[in-house]
C-alpha positions as CSV (number, residue, x, y, z in Angstrom):
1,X,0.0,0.0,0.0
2,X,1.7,3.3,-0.8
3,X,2.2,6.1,1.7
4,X,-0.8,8.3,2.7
5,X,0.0,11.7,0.6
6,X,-1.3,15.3,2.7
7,X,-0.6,18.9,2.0
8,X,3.1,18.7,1.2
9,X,2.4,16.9,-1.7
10,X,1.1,20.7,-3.4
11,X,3.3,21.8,-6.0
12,X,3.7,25.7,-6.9
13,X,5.6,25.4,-10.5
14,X,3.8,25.2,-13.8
15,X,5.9,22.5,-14.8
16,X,5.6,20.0,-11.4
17,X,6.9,16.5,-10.7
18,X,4.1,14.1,-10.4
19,X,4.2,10.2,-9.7
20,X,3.2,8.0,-12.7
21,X,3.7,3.8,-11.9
22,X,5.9,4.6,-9.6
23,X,8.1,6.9,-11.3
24,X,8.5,10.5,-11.5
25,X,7.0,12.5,-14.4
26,X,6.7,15.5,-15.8
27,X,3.1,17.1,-15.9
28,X,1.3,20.0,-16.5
29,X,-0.6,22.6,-14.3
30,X,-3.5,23.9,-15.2
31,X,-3.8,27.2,-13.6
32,X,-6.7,29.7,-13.3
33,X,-4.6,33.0,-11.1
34,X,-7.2,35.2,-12.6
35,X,-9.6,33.7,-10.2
36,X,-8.1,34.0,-6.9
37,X,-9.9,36.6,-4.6
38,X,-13.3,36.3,-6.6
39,X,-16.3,34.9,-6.1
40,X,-17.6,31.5,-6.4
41,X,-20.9,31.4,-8.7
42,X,-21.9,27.2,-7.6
43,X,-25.0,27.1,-5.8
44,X,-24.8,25.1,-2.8
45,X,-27.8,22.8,-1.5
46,X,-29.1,23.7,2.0
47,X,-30.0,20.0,2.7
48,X,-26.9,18.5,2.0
49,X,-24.6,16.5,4.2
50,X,-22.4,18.5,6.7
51,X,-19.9,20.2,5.5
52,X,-16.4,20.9,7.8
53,X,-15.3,23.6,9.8
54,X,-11.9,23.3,11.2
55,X,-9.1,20.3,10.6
56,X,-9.4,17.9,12.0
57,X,-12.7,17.3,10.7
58,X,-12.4,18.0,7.4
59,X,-15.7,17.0,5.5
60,X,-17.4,16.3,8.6
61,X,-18.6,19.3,10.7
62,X,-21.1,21.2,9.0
63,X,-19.6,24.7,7.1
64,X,-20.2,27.5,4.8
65,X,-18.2,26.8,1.2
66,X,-15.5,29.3,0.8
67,X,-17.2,32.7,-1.4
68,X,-13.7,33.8,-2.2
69,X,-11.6,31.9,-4.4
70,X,-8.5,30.6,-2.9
71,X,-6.7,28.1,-5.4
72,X,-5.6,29.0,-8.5
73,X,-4.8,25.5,-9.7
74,X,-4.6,21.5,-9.7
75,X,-1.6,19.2,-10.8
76,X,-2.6,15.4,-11.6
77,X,-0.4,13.4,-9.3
78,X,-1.4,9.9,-9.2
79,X,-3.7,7.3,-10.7
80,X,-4.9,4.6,-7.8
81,X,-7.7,2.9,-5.8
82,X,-8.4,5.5,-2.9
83,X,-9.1,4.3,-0.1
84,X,-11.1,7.8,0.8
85,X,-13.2,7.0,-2.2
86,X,-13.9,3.5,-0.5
87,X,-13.6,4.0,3.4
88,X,-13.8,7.8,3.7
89,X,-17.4,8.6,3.2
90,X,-19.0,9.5,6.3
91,X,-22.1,10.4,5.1
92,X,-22.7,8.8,1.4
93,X,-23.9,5.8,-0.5
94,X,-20.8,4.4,1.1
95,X,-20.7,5.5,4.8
96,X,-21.8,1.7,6.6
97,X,-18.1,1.5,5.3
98,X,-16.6,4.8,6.9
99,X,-13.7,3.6,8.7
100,X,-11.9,7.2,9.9
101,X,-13.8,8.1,12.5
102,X,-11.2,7.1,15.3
103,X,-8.2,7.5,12.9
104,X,-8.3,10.8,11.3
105,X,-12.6,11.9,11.2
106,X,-12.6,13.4,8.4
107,X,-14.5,13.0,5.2
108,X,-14.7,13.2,1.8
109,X,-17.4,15.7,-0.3
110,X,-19.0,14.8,-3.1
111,X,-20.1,17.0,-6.2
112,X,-22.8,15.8,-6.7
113,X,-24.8,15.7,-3.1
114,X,-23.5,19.2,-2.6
115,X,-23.5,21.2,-6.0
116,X,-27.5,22.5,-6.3
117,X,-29.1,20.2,-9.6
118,X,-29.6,23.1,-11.9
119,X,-25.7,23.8,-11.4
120,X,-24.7,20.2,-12.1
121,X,-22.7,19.8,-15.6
122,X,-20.9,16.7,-17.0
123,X,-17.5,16.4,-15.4
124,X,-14.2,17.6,-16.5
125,X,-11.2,18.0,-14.5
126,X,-11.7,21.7,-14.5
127,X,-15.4,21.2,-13.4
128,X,-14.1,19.1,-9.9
129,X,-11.4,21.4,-9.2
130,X,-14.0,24.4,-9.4
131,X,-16.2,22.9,-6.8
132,X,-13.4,21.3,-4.6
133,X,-11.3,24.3,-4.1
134,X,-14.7,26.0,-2.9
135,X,-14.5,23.2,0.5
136,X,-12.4,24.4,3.2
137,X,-9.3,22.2,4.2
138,X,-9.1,20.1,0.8
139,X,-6.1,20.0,-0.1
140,X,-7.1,16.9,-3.1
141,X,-9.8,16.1,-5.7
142,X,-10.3,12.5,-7.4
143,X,-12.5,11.7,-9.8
144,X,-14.2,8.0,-10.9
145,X,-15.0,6.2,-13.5
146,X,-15.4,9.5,-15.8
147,X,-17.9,11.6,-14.0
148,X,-17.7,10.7,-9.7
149,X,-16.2,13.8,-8.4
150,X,-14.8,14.2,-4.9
151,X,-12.6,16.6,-2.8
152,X,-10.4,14.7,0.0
153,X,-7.6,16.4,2.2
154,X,-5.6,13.9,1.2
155,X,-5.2,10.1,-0.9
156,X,-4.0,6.5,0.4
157,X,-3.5,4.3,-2.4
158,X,-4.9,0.3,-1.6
159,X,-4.4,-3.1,-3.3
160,X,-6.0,-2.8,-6.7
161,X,-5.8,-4.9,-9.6
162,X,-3.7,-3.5,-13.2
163,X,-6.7,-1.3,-14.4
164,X,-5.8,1.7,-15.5
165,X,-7.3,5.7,-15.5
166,X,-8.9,5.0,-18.7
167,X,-12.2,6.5,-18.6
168,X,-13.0,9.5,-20.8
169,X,-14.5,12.8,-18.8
170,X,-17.9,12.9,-19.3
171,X,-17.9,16.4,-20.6
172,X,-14.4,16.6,-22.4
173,X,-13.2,13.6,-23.8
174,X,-9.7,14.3,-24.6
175,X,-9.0,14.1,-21.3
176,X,-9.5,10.9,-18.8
177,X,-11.5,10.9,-15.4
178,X,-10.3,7.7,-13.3
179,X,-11.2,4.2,-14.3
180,X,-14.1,1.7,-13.4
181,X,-12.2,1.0,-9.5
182,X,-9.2,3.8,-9.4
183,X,-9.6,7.6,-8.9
184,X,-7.6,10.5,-10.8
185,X,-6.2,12.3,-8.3
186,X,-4.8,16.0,-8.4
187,X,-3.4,18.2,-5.7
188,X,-4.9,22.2,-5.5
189,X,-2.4,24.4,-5.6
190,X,-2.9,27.8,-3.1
191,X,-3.3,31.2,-4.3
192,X,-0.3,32.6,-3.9
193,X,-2.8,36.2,-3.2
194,X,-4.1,34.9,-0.2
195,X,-1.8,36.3,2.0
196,X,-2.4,40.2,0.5
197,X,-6.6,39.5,0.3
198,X,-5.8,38.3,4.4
199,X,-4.4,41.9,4.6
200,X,-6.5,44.1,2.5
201,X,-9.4,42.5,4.3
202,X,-8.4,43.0,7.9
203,X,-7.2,46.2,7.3
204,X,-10.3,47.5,5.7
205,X,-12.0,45.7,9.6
206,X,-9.8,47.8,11.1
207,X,-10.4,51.0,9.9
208,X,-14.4,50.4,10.1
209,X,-13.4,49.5,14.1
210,X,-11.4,52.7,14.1
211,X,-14.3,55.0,12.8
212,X,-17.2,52.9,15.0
213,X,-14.9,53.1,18.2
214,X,-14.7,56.7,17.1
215,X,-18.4,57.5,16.5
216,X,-19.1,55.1,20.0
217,X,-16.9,57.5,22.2
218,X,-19.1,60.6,20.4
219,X,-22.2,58.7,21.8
220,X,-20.6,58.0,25.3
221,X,-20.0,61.5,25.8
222,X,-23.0,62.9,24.7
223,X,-24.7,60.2,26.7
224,X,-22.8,61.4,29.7
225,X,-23.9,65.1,29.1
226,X,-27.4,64.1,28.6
227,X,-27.9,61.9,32.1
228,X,-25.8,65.1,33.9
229,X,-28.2,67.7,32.2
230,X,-31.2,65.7,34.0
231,X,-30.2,64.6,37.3
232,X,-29.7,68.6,37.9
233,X,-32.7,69.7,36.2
234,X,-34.4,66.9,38.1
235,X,-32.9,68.1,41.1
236,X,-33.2,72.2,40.5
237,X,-37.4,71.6,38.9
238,X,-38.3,68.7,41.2
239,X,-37.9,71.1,44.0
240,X,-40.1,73.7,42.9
241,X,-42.5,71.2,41.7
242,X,-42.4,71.9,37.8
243,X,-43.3,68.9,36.0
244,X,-42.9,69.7,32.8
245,X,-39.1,69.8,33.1
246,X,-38.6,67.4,35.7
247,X,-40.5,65.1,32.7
248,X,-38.2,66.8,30.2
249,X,-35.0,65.4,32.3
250,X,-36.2,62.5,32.8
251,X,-36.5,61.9,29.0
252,X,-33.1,63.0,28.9
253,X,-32.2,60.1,31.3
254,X,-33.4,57.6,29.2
255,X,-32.0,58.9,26.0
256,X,-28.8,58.3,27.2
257,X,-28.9,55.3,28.1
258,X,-29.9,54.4,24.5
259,X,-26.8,56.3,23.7
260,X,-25.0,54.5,26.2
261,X,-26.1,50.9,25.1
262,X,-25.1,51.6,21.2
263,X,-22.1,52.9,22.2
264,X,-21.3,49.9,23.9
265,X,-22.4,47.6,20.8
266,X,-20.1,49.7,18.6
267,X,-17.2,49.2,20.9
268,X,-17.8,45.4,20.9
269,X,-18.1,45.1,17.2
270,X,-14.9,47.0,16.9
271,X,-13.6,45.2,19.6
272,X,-14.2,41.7,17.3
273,X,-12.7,43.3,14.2
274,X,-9.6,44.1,16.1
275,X,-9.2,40.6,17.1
276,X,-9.9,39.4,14.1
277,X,-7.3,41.5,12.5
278,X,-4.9,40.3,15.0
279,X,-5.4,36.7,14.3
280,X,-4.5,37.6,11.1
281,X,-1.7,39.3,11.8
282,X,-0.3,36.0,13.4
283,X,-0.7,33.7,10.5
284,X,2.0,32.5,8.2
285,X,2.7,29.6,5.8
286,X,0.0,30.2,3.3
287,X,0.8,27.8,1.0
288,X,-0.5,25.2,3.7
289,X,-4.2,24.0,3.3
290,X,-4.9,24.8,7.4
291,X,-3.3,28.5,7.0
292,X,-5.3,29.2,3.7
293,X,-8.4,27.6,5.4
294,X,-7.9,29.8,8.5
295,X,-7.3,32.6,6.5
296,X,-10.7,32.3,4.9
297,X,-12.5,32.1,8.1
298,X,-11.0,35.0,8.8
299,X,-12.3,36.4,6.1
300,X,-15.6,35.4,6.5
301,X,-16.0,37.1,10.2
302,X,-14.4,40.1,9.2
303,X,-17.3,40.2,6.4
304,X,-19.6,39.4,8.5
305,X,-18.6,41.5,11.8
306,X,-17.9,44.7,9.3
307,X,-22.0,44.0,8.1
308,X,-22.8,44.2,11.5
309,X,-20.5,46.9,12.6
310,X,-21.8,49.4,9.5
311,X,-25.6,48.8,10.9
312,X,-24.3,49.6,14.6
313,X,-22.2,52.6,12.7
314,X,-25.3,54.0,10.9
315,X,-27.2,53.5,14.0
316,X,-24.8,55.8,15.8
317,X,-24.0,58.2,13.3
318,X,-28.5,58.7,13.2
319,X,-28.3,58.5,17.1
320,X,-25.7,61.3,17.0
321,X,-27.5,63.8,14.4
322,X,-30.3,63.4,16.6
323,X,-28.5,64.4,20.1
324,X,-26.4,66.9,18.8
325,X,-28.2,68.9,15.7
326,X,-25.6,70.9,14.0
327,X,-26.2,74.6,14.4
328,X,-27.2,77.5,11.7
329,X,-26.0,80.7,12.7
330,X,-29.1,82.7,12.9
331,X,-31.8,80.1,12.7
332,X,-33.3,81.5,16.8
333,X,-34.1,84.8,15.3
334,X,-37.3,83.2,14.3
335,X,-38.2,82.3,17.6
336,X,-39.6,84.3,20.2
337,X,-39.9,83.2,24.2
338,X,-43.7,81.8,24.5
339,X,-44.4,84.6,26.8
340,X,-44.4,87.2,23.9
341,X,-47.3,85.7,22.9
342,X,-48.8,85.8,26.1
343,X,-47.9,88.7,27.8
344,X,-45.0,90.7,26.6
345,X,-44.5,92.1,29.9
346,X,-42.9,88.6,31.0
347,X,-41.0,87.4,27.7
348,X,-37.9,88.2,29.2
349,X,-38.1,86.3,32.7
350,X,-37.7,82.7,32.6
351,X,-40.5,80.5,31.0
352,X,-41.0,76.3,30.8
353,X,-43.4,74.3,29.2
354,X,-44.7,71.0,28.1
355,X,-46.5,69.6,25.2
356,X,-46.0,66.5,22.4
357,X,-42.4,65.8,21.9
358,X,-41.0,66.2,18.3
359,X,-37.8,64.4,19.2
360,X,-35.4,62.9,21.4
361,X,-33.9,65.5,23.9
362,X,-30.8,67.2,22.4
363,X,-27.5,69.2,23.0
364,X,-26.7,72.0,21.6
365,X,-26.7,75.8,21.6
366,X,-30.3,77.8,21.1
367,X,-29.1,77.9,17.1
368,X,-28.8,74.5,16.9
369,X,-32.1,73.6,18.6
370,X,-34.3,76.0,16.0
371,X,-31.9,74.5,13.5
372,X,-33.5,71.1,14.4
373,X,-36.9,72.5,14.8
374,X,-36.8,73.6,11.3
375,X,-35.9,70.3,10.2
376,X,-38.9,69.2,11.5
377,X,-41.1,71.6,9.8
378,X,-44.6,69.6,9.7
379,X,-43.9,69.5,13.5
380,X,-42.5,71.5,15.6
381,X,-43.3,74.6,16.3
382,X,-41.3,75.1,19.8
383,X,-38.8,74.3,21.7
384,X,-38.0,73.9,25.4
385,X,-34.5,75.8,26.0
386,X,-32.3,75.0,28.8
387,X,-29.1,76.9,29.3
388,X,-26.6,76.0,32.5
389,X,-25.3,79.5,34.2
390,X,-22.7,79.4,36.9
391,X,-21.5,76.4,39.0
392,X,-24.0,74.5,36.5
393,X,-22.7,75.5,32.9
394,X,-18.8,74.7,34.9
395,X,-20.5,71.6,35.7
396,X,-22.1,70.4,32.4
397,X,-19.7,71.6,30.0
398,X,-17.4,69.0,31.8
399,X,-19.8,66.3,31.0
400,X,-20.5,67.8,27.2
401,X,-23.5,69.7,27.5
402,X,-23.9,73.2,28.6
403,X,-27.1,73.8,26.7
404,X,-29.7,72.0,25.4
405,X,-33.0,71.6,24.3
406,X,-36.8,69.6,23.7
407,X,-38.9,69.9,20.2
408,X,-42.4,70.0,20.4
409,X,-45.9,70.0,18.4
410,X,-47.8,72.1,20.6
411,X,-48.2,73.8,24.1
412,X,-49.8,72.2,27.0
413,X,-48.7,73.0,30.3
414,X,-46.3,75.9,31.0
415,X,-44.6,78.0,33.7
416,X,-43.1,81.5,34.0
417,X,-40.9,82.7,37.1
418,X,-41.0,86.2,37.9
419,X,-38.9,86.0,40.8
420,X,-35.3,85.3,40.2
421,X,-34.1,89.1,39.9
422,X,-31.0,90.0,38.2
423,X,-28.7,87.4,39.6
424,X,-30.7,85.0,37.6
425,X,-31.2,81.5,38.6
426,X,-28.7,78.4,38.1
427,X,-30.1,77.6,34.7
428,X,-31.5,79.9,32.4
429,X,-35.1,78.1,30.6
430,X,-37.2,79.6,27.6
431,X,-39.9,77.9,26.1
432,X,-39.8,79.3,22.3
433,X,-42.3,79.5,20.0
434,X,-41.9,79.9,16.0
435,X,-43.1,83.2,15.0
436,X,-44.1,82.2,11.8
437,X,-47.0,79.5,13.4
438,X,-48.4,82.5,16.0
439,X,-47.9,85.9,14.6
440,X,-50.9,87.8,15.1
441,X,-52.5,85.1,17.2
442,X,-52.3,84.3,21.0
443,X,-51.0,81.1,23.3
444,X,-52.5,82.5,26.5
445,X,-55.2,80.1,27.9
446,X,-58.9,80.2,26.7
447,X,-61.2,78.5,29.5
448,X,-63.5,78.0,27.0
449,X,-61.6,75.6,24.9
450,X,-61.9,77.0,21.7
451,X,-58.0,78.3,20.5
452,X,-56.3,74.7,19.6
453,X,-53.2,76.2,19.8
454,X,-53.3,78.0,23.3
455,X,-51.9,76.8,26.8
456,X,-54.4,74.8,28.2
457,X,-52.7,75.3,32.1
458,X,-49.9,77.9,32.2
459,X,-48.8,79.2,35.5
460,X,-47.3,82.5,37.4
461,X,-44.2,81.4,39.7
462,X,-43.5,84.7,42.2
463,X,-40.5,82.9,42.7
464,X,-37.3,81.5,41.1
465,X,-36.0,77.8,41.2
């Protein structure tokens, strides 16, 4: 029986030694380089047998065929009764014979129970080799009798009688397939690319990580700013028993913690795409089936992390926009304090007020919030303004938000503190109102119910908070 023949069997040249009745020969490649790094077009069937994952356990464990091409070509090496063909089906018209299972368990993969029907043709060698450079960890492709095709990690010649590879390929018949009992067998030789496409492919994770981790800490801070801005208001309203801002905080609150949780799935995304661009980093020897196959996997969770780490960056990047509107110099000019059109005497002294929220609570200076209240144009027509003075603004300009406000539809409940003099209190609130919805027409309260767009509660603080 001859020796069992593995991985170091590949051979790079164009012009390779290959064993022919026990002597050595002179044989051509065929060779495809064109392909490496693109993508497969077979079809594979969902029902089929498992496929592997890792070595050992190649043809056993259930997989995903590679997408990206990683050979580049086969070399016909030998002519002999396989005893993979015989003993090394685990899970074919053959496997009450499967003998490997304590040896090596591994298996070998047949064309035809894993290529989809309508992507079945008559075999070639060129037709094999297509499919079995698609399997992870096969390092090997025989094929029977003309037309049985099947990828093995590696050959073991048995007792056979003087029959030759004699049978014509089904679908090119200058060209022979095996014979009746013995199996053509070539060896897949690695794209020499891999290495780079490893490379290219990481590095492109890691600059997706970079620009997630980057967009995460944006989120963290503004999530810190946000949960600041409404423990104080909390505190400063709560005391004075103003609802409508202590509601407005607490809104806030919860806000950032939906900041706070993306940010956290952006880190850990990036996080994976770091680690998968060290493991990488460590790999060498790429012209061994394990490295190439490692490679590939690689690969494939650096595809499928970056898929996951672009939603989690959109998400954040929308999350953002939304916290922090950018401003437009100007844009509160249109805006007038509520009170104006109330009672002008008060539109100077500090106002707050309630109503349907527009939006998410936000960051950003009194620009920026009629900025964002223009953006919503079918909506909003106010805002609630809060602006940190003193100790406070020290405070929440540490934490990222000095300033801030909440959108709204309409006006609901409201408050207006005539009592905190000159000094002015700790934060300085305005409930705004868009000139353009209420010129010529009032907010103040109508007991009778008839003006839609009034107050319906509005109170007079003789006090500050």
């Amino acid at each position: 029986m001859k020796a069992v023949f593995g991985a170091a069997a590949l051979v790079a040249s164009t012009e390779a030694a290959a064993l022919e009745g026990g002597h050595i020969a002179s044989k051509a490649m065929f060779q495809s380089k064109e392909e490496c790094g693109m993508q497969t077009k077979l079809h594979f069937k969902e029902d089929a047998p498992a496929f592997i994952q890792n070595v050992p356990g190649a043809g056993v464990d259930k997989f995903k065929a590679y997408k990206t091409i990683l050979k580049d070509g086969f070399l016909e090496v030998d002519c002999v009764k396989d005893y993979m063909y015989y003993r090394g089906d685990k899970f074919g018209d053959n496997k009450h014979d499967y003998k490997l299972g304590p040896v090596s368990n591994v298996s070998i993969v047949h064309y035809e129970d894993h290529v989809a029907k309508e992507d079945q043709v008559e075999m070639t060698q060129k037709v094999c080799f297509e499919f079995c450079r698609t399997v992870p960890n096969m390092g090997f492709f025989g094929i029977v009798n003309g037309r049985g095709c099947y990828c093995t990690p590696y050959f073991q010649a048995m007792e056979s009688d003087s029959t030759q590879c004699d049978a014509v390929c089904e679908g090119e018949k200058t060209t022979m397939c095996g014979g009746k009992s013995k199996s053509s067998v070539f060896a897949m030789h690695m794209c020499a690319s891999t290495s780079d496409d490893l490379k290219e492919k990481t590095g492109e994770g890691s600059a997706l990580a970079a620009d997630v981790n980057s967009k995460a800490k944006k989120a963290l801070s503004l999530s810190r700013g946000l949960q600041s801005s409404g423990e104080s208001l909390q505190k400063v309203f709560g005391a004075v028993g103003d609802s409508a801002m202590t509601g407005h905080a607490q809104a806030a609150k919860v806000f950032a913690g939906k900041l706070e949780h993306k940010a956290e799935d952006g880190q850990k995304v990036a996080g994976e795409l770091d680690d998968l661009s060290k493991k990488g980093a460590a790999l060498k020897g790429f012209t061994k089936p394990d490295t190439v196959t490692a490679a590939e996997r690689i690969m494939e969770g650096v595809d499928e992390t970056m898929a996951q780490a672009e939603i989690v960056g959109d998400d954040l990047e929308k999350l953002i926009a939304v916290a922090e509107p950018k401003a437009v110099a100007g844009a509160a000019k249109q805006y007038y304090p509520s009170m104006y059109f109330v009672d002008k005497t008060y539109d100077s002294v500090p106002s707050t007020c309630s109503g349907d929220v527009v939006a998410e609570p936000m960051v950003g200076s009194v620009d920026a919030c009629a900025a964002a209240c223009d953006a919503h144009i079918h909506d909003c027509v106010g805002f609630q303004y809060i602006e940190a003075g003193g100790n406070a603004a020290k405070f929440l300009q540490t934490k990222g938000a000095g300033s801030g406000c909440v959108l709204l539809s309409n006006f609901k409940t409201g408050s207006y503190y005539t009592g905190c003099g000159k000094r002015g209190p700790s934060f300085k609130a305005t409930c705004f109102a868009k000139l353009s919805k209420f010129e010529g027409t009032t907010l103040k309260p109508d007991g009778s119910g008839k003006c839609k767009q009034c107050f319906k509660e509005l109170t007079k603080a003789d006090r500050c908070y």
